[in-house]
C-alpha positions in Angstrom: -28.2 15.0 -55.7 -26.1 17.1 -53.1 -27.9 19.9 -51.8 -24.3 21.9 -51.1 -24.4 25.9 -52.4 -22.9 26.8 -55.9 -19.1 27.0 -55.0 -17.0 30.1 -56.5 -17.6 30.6 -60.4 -19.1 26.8 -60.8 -21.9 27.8 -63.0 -19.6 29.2 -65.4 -17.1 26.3 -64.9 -18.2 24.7 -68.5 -17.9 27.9 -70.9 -14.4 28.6 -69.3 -13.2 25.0 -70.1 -14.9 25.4 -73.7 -13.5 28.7 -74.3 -9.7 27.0 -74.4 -8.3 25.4 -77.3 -9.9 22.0 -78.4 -6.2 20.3 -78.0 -6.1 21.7 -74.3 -9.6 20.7 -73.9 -9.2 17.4 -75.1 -5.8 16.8 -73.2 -7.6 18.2 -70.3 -10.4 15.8 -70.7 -8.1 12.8 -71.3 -5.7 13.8 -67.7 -9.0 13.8 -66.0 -10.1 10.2 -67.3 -6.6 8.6 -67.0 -4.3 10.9 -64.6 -6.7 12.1 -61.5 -6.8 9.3 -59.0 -5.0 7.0 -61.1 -8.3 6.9 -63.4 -10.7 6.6 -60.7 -11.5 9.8 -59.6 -15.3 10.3 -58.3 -17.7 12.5 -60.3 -16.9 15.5 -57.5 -13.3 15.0 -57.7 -13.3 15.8 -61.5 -16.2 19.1 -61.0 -13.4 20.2 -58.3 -11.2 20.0 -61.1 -13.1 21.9 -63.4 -14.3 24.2 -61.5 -10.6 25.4 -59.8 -9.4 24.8 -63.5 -12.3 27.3 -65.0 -11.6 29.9 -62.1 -8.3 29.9 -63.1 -9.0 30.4 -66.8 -10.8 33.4 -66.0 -8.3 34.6 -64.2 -6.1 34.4 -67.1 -9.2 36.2 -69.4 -9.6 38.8 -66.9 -5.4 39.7 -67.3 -5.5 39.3 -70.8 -3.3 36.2 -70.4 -3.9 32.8 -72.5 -3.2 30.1 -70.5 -1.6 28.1 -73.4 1.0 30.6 -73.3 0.9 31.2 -69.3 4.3 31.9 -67.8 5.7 31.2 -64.4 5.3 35.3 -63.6 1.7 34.5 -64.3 0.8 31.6 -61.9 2.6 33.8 -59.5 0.7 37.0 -60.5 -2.4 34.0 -59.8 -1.3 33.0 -56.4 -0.8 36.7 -55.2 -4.4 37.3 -56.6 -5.7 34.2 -54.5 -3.5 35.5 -51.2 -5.2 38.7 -51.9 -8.9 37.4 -52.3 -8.3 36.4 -48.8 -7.8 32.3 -49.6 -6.1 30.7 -46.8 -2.8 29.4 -47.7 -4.0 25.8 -47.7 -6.8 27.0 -50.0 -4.0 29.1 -52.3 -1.8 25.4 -52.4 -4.6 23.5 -53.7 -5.9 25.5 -56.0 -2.2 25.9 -57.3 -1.8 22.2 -57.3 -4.9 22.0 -59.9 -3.2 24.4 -62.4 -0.2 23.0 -61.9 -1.8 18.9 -62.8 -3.5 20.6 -65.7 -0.4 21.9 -67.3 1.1 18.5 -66.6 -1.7 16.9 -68.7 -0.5 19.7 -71.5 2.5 18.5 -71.3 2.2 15.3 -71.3 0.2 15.7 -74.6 2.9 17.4 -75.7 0.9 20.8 -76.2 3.6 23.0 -73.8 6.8 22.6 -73.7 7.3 23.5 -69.8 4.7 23.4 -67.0 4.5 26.9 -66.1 3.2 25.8 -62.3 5.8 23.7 -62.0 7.2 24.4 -58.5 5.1 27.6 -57.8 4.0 27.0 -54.6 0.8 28.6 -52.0 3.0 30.1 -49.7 4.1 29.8 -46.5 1.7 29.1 -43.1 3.1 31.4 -40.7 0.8 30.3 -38.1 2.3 29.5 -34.7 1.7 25.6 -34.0 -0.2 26.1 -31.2 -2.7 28.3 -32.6 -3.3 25.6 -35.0 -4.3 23.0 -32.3 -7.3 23.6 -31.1 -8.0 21.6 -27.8 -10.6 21.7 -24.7 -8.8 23.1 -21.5 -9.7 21.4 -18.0 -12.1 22.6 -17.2 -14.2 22.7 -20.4 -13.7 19.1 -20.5 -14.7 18.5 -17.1 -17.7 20.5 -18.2 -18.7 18.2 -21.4 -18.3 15.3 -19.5 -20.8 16.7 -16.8 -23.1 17.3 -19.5 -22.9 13.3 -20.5 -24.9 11.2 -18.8 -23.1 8.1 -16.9 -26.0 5.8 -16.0 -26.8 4.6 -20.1 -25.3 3.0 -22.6 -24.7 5.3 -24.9 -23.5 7.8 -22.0 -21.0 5.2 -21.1 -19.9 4.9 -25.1 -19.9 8.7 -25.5 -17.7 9.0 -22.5 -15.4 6.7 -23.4 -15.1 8.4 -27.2 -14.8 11.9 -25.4 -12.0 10.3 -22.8 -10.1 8.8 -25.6 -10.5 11.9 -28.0 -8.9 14.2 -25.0 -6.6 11.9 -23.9 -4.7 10.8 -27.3 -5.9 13.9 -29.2 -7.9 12.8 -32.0 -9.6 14.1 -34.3 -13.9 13.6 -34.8 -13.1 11.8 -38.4 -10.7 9.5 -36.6 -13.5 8.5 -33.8 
């Protein structure tokens, strides 16, 4: 059982999803069994699915929009809402990507005639690239590397993992 906090709206994930039409909850249902991850999509994967799919839907009850009848005006009107709620715009793009893979399932079914997401975007990141990178100057390195011992095994191995991390710039998952 994970021990991670409630995210945003999950415990109302469920009624949102139930308060839709049974043919978009069934289609919804059936594009999370066959569509996400090719059919294999981990129990998370499909409760992150729900969930951004339910926050969406409240959204739309909130603006007195039915998502069955969503236009594109509207998913923008939902992306400027998510830019203003402070999401990032990585956040805003994969939230947007959701809506847009449920509407794909309504179509699919045959339920909409045109995916209202389709092509809506998260935005732009107008970060400069080198704010992005986030890297250990000269001197902090030297500094770590103080801080590891030389004289044990594992000093050695974490020395060598910190060396090769600085030197070719990867990442922690990569290590």
């Amino acid at each position: 059982m994970s021990s991670r906090p409630p995210q945003e709206n999950e415990a109302e994930a469920t009624p949102q999803i139930e308060a839709l039409p049974p043919t978009i909850q069934a289609a919804f249902a059936s594009f999370l069994a066959l569509d996400v991850a090719s059919g294999d999509a981990t129990a998370d994967t499909v409760k992150a699915y729900v969930r951004e799919v339910a926050y969406y839907v409240t959204w739309c009850k909130e603006n007195g929009i039915t998502p069955e009848t969503a236009q594109r005006s509207h998913i923008e009107g939902y992306r400027e809402y998510l830019k203003i709620k402070g999401h990032k715009t990585s956040t805003r793009q994969h939230k947007l990507s959701i809506v847009r893979r449920f509407y794909e399932g309504a179509l699919k079914e045959g339920l909409i005639r045109v995916n209202p997401a389709a092509n809506v975007k998260g935005g732009k990141d107008m970060t400069a690239p080198e704010e992005k990178m986030k890297a250990l100057s000269a001197m902090s390195l030297g500094a770590l590397m103080a801080h590891v011992p030389a004289n044990s095994l594992t000093g050695k191995r974490d020395r060598a993992i910190i060396g090769l991390m600085a030197i070719h710039g990867l990442r922690r998952v990569e290590v």
